[in-house]
C-alpha positions in Angstrom: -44.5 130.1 -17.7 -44.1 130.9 -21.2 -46.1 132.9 -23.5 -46.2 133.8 -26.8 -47.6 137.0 -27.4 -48.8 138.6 -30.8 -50.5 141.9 -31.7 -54.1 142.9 -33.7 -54.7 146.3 -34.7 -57.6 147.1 -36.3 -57.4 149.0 -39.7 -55.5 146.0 -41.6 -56.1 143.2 -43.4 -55.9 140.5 -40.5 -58.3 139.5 -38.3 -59.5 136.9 -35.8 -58.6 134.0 -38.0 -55.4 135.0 -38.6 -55.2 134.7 -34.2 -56.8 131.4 -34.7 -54.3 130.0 -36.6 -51.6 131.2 -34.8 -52.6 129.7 -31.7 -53.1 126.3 -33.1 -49.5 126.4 -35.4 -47.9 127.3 -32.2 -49.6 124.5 -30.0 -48.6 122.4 -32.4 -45.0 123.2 -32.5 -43.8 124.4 -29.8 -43.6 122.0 -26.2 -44.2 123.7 -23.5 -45.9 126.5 -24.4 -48.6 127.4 -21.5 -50.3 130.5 -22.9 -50.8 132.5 -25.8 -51.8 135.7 -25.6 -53.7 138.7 -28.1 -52.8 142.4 -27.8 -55.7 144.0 -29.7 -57.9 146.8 -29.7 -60.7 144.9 -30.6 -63.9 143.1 -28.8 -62.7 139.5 -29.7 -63.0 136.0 -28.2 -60.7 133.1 -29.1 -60.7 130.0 -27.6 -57.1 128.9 -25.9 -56.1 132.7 -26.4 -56.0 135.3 -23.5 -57.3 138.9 -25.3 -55.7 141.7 -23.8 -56.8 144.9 -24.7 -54.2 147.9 -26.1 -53.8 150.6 -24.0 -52.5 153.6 -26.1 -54.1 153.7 -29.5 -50.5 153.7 -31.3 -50.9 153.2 -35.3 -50.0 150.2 -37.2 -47.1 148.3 -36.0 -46.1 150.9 -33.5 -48.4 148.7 -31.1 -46.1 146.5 -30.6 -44.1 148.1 -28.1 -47.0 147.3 -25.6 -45.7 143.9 -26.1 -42.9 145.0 -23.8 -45.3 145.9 -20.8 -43.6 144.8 -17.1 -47.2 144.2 -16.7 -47.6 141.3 -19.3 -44.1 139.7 -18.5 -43.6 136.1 -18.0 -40.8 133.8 -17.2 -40.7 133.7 -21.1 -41.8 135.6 -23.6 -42.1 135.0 -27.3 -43.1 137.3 -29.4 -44.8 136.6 -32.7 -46.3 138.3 -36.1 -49.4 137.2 -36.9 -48.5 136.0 -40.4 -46.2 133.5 -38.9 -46.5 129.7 -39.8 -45.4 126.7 -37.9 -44.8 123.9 -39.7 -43.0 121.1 -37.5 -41.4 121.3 -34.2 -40.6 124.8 -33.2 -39.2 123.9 -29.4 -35.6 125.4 -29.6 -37.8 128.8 -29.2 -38.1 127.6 -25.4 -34.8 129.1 -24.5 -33.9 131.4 -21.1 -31.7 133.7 -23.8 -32.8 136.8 -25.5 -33.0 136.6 -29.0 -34.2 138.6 -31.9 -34.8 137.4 -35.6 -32.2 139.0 -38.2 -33.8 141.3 -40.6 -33.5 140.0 -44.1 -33.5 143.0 -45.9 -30.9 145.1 -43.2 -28.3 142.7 -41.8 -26.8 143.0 -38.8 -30.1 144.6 -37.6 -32.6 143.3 -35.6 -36.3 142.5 -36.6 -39.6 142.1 -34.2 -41.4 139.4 -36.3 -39.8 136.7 -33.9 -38.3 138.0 -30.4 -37.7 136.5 -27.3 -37.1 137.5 -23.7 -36.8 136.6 -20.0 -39.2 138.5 -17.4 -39.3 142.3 -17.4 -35.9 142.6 -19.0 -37.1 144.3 -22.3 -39.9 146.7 -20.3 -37.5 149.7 -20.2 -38.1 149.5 -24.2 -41.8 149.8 -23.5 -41.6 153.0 -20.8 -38.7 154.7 -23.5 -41.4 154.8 -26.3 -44.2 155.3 -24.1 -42.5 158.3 -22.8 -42.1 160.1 -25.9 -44.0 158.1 -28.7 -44.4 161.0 -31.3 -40.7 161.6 -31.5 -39.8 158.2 -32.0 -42.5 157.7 -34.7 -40.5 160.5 -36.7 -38.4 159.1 -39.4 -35.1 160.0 -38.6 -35.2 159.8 -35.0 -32.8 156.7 -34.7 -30.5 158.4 -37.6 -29.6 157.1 -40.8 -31.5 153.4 -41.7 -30.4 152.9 -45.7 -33.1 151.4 -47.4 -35.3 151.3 -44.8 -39.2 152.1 -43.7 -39.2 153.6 -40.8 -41.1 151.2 -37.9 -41.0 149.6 -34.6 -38.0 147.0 -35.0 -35.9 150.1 -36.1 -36.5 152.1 -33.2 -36.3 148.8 -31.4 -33.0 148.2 -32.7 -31.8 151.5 -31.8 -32.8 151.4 -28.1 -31.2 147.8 -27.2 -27.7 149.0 -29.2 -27.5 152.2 -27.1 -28.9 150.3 -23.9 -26.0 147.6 -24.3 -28.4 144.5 -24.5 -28.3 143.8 -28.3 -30.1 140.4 -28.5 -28.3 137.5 -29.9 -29.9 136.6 -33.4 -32.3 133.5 -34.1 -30.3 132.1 -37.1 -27.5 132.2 -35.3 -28.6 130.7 -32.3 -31.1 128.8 -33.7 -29.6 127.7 -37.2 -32.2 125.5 -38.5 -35.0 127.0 -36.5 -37.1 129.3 -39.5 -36.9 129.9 -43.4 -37.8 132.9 -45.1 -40.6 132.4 -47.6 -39.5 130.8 -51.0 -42.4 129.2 -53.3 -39.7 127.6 -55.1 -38.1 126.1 -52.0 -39.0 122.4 -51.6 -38.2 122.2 -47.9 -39.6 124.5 -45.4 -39.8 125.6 -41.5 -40.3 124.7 -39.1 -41.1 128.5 -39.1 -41.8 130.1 -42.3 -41.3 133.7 -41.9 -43.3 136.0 -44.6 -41.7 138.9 -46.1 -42.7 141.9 -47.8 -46.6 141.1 -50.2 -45.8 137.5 -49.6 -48.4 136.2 -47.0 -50.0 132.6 -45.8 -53.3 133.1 -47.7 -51.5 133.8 -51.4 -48.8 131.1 -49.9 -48.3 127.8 -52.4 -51.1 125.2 -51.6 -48.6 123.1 -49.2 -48.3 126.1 -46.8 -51.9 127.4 -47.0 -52.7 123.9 -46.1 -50.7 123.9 -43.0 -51.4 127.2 -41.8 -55.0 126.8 -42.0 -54.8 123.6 -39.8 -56.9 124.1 -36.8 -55.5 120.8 -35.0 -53.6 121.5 -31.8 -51.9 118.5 -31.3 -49.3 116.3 -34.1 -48.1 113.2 -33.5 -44.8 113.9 -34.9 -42.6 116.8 -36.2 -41.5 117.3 -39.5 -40.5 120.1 -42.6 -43.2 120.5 -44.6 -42.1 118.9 -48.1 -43.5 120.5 -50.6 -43.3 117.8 -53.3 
Protein backbone atom coordinates (compact mmCIF):
# COMPACT_ATOMS: atom_id res chain seq x y z
CA UNK A 1 0.00 0.00 0.00
CA UNK A 2 1.22 3.45 -0.42
CA UNK A 3 -0.05 6.59 0.90
CA UNK A 4 0.65 10.01 0.73
CA UNK A 5 -0.22 11.81 3.64
CA UNK A 6 -0.48 15.73 4.13
CA UNK A 7 -1.55 17.90 7.11
CA UNK A 8 -4.58 20.86 7.61
CA UNK A 9 -4.47 22.91 10.56
CA UNK A 10 -6.87 25.25 11.02
CA UNK A 11 -5.77 29.01 11.71
CA UNK A 12 -3.96 29.40 8.10
CA UNK A 13 -4.62 30.39 5.02
CA UNK A 14 -5.30 26.80 3.34
CA UNK A 15 -8.27 25.03 3.22
CA UNK A 16 -10.25 22.23 1.68
CA UNK A 17 -9.34 23.19 -1.86
CA UNK A 18 -5.99 23.36 -1.28
CA UNK A 19 -6.63 19.09 -0.16
CA UNK A 20 -8.51 18.92 -3.30
CA UNK A 21 -5.99 19.73 -5.43
CA UNK A 22 -3.51 17.86 -3.91
CA UNK A 23 -5.25 14.70 -4.26
CA UNK A 24 -5.93 15.07 -7.90
CA UNK A 25 -2.03 16.45 -8.79
CA UNK A 26 -0.93 13.40 -6.99
CA UNK A 27 -3.32 10.88 -8.80
CA UNK A 28 -2.24 12.34 -11.63
CA UNK A 29 1.42 11.84 -11.22
CA UNK A 30 2.24 9.40 -9.24
CA UNK A 31 1.41 5.33 -10.42
CA UNK A 32 0.53 3.49 -7.90
CA UNK A 33 -0.58 5.49 -5.40
CA UNK A 34 -3.54 3.70 -3.48
CA UNK A 35 -4.57 6.28 -0.85
CA UNK A 36 -4.19 9.67 0.11
CA UNK A 37 -4.81 10.69 3.33
CA UNK A 38 -5.72 14.32 5.49
CA UNK A 39 -4.50 14.97 8.96
CA UNK A 40 -6.69 17.84 10.11
CA UNK A 41 -8.49 19.14 12.88
CA UNK A 42 -11.28 19.98 11.00
CA UNK A 43 -14.95 18.49 10.06
CA UNK A 44 -14.13 18.01 6.35
CA UNK A 45 -15.15 15.61 3.58
CA UNK A 46 -13.13 15.12 0.33
CA UNK A 47 -13.89 12.81 -2.14
CA UNK A 48 -10.82 10.04 -2.88
CA UNK A 49 -9.24 11.45 0.54
CA UNK A 50 -9.36 9.52 3.92
CA UNK A 51 -9.81 12.55 6.80
CA UNK A 52 -8.09 11.63 9.86
CA UNK A 53 -8.59 13.73 12.64
CA UNK A 54 -5.38 15.29 14.80
CA UNK A 55 -5.06 14.06 18.08
CA UNK A 56 -2.92 16.60 20.06
CA UNK A 57 -3.88 20.14 19.20
CA UNK A 58 0.00 21.02 18.39
CA UNK A 59 0.29 24.70 16.70
CA UNK A 60 1.05 25.36 13.14
CA UNK A 61 3.40 23.01 11.51
CA UNK A 62 4.27 21.31 14.68
CA UNK A 63 1.27 18.95 13.54
CA UNK A 64 3.20 17.27 11.46
CA UNK A 65 4.81 15.01 13.66
CA UNK A 66 1.45 13.11 13.89
CA UNK A 67 2.37 12.19 10.42
CA UNK A 68 4.78 9.79 12.05
CA UNK A 69 2.02 7.84 14.06
CA UNK A 70 2.80 3.72 14.04
CA UNK A 71 -0.90 3.90 13.86
CA UNK A 72 -1.19 5.60 10.26
CA UNK A 73 1.86 3.58 8.78
CA UNK A 74 1.76 1.96 5.53
CA UNK A 75 4.02 -0.15 3.41
CA UNK A 76 4.83 3.41 2.05
CA UNK A 77 4.56 6.60 3.16
CA UNK A 78 4.88 9.90 1.40
CA UNK A 79 4.63 12.77 2.94
CA UNK A 80 3.46 15.95 1.35
CA UNK A 81 2.88 20.00 1.96
CA UNK A 82 -0.15 21.06 0.87
CA UNK A 83 1.21 23.83 -1.39
CA UNK A 84 2.86 21.12 -3.43
CA UNK A 85 2.23 20.92 -7.32
CA UNK A 86 2.51 17.98 -9.59
CA UNK A 87 3.08 18.67 -12.88
CA UNK A 88 4.00 15.42 -14.91
CA UNK A 89 5.01 12.02 -13.75
CA UNK A 90 6.03 12.01 -10.24
CA UNK A 91 6.60 7.87 -10.00
CA UNK A 92 10.26 7.72 -8.87
CA UNK A 93 8.58 8.84 -5.39
CA UNK A 94 7.39 5.04 -5.22
CA UNK A 95 10.58 3.89 -3.72
CA UNK A 96 11.19 1.27 -0.54
CA UNK A 97 14.11 3.97 0.57
CA UNK A 98 13.82 6.69 3.08
CA UNK A 99 14.21 9.90 1.76
CA UNK A 100 13.90 13.50 2.74
CA UNK A 101 13.89 16.71 0.52
CA UNK A 102 17.10 19.01 0.94
CA UNK A 103 16.27 22.33 2.51
CA UNK A 104 17.09 25.08 0.12
CA UNK A 105 17.83 27.65 2.43
CA UNK A 106 20.08 25.18 5.02
CA UNK A 107 22.09 22.61 3.03
CA UNK A 108 23.00 19.60 4.20
CA UNK A 109 19.80 19.68 6.33
CA UNK A 110 16.75 18.03 5.91
CA UNK A 111 13.25 19.45 5.09
CA UNK A 112 9.59 17.90 5.73
CA UNK A 113 7.78 19.40 2.69
CA UNK A 114 8.59 16.02 0.76
CA UNK A 115 9.57 12.86 3.00
CA UNK A 116 9.38 9.37 2.53
CA UNK A 117 9.36 6.21 4.56
CA UNK A 118 8.82 2.46 4.84
CA UNK A 119 6.27 1.12 7.70
CA UNK A 120 6.69 2.26 11.26
CA UNK A 121 10.32 3.06 10.82
CA UNK A 122 10.07 6.96 11.42
CA UNK A 123 7.27 6.42 14.57
CA UNK A 124 9.95 6.69 17.26
CA UNK A 125 10.15 10.43 15.78
CA UNK A 126 6.42 10.73 16.57
CA UNK A 127 6.59 9.16 20.46
CA UNK A 128 10.11 11.48 20.98
CA UNK A 129 8.00 14.71 20.43
CA UNK A 130 5.01 13.45 21.79
CA UNK A 131 6.79 12.76 24.89
CA UNK A 132 8.02 16.10 25.55
CA UNK A 133 6.41 18.56 22.91
CA UNK A 134 6.90 21.85 24.83
CA UNK A 135 10.63 21.45 25.13
CA UNK A 136 11.14 20.67 21.66
CA UNK A 137 8.90 23.61 20.48
CA UNK A 138 11.67 25.83 22.36
CA UNK A 139 13.96 27.47 20.02
CA UNK A 140 17.20 26.31 20.92
CA UNK A 141 16.40 22.91 21.87
CA UNK A 142 18.22 21.19 18.92
CA UNK A 143 21.22 23.83 19.38
CA UNK A 144 22.55 26.28 17.10
CA UNK A 145 20.34 26.43 13.45
CA UNK A 146 22.09 29.70 11.62
CA UNK A 147 19.59 31.48 9.86
CA UNK A 148 16.93 29.49 10.71
CA UNK A 149 13.12 29.58 12.09
CA UNK A 150 12.75 27.33 14.41
CA UNK A 151 10.02 24.38 13.25
CA UNK A 152 9.31 20.81 12.81
CA UNK A 153 11.92 19.68 9.96
CA UNK A 154 14.59 21.20 12.44
CA UNK A 155 13.71 19.27 15.32
CA UNK A 156 13.10 16.53 12.75
CA UNK A 157 16.51 16.88 11.53
CA UNK A 158 17.93 16.70 14.84
CA UNK A 159 16.33 13.46 16.01
CA UNK A 160 17.18 11.24 12.81
CA UNK A 161 21.10 12.66 13.04
CA UNK A 162 21.33 11.61 16.65
CA UNK A 163 19.14 8.34 16.01
CA UNK A 164 21.67 7.35 13.14
CA UNK A 165 18.91 7.14 10.31
CA UNK A 166 19.64 10.36 8.44
CA UNK A 167 17.52 9.95 5.32
CA UNK A 168 19.10 9.99 2.00
CA UNK A 169 18.07 13.34 0.06
CA UNK A 170 15.47 13.62 -2.84
CA UNK A 171 17.80 15.45 -5.32
CA UNK A 172 20.17 13.26 -4.79
CA UNK A 173 18.39 10.27 -5.24
CA UNK A 174 15.87 11.50 -7.28
CA UNK A 175 17.90 14.18 -9.55
CA UNK A 176 15.32 15.28 -11.81
CA UNK A 177 12.37 14.51 -9.62
CA UNK A 178 11.25 18.45 -8.23
CA UNK A 179 12.24 22.14 -8.91
CA UNK A 180 12.08 24.85 -6.59
CA UNK A 181 9.75 27.66 -7.66
CA UNK A 182 11.21 30.02 -10.34
CA UNK A 183 8.69 32.35 -12.35
CA UNK A 184 11.40 32.94 -14.69
CA UNK A 185 12.22 29.26 -15.20
CA UNK A 186 10.78 27.98 -18.49
CA UNK A 187 10.80 24.32 -17.53
CA UNK A 188 9.27 23.04 -14.47
CA UNK A 189 8.46 19.80 -12.18
CA UNK A 190 7.40 17.35 -12.24
CA UNK A 191 7.18 18.62 -8.62
CA UNK A 192 7.33 22.28 -8.02
CA UNK A 193 8.23 22.87 -4.55
CA UNK A 194 7.10 26.51 -3.16
CA UNK A 195 9.29 28.41 -0.92
CA UNK A 196 9.06 31.08 1.37
CA UNK A 197 5.64 33.99 0.09
CA UNK A 198 5.79 32.20 -3.10
CA UNK A 199 2.57 29.97 -3.34
CA UNK A 200 0.30 28.14 -6.27
CA UNK A 201 -2.44 30.74 -6.20
CA UNK A 202 0.07 33.94 -6.79
CA UNK A 203 2.06 31.18 -9.11
CA UNK A 204 2.55 32.38 -13.02
CA UNK A 205 -0.65 31.49 -15.04
CA UNK A 206 1.01 28.14 -16.39
CA UNK A 207 1.31 26.72 -12.88
CA UNK A 208 -1.97 28.12 -11.38
CA UNK A 209 -3.46 26.40 -14.37
CA UNK A 210 -2.02 23.07 -13.52
CA UNK A 211 -2.49 23.03 -9.94
CA UNK A 212 -6.02 23.96 -10.20
CA UNK A 213 -6.74 20.91 -12.43
CA UNK A 214 -9.25 18.76 -10.96
CA UNK A 215 -8.71 15.73 -13.50
CA UNK A 216 -7.34 12.57 -11.97
CA UNK A 217 -6.20 10.85 -14.76
CA UNK A 218 -3.46 12.20 -17.92
CA UNK A 219 -2.81 10.43 -20.79
CA UNK A 220 0.80 11.24 -20.82
CA UNK A 221 3.58 12.80 -18.58
CA UNK A 222 5.36 15.76 -19.22
CA UNK A 223 7.32 19.31 -17.71
CA UNK A 224 5.07 21.86 -17.77
CA UNK A 225 6.59 24.41 -20.50
CA UNK A 226 5.89 27.47 -19.63
CA UNK A 227 6.28 29.17 -23.12
Amino acid sequence: MVTLTTVLKSGGRYDVTWVERLNAGARRSIPGLDRVVCLTDLDLQVAGVDVVPLRHGWPAWWSKFEAYRTDLADDLTILCDLDTVFTGDAGALVDDSMAAMEDYFLKGRLSTALMRWRGSELGHVYEKFKAEPDRWMQPGSCGEVPNSVHGDQVVVDHLLRHGGVMPEFVQTRHPHLLDFYDPLQVEQGPIIIFIGESKPDTAIQAVQDVWRETRVTADGFRKLQLV
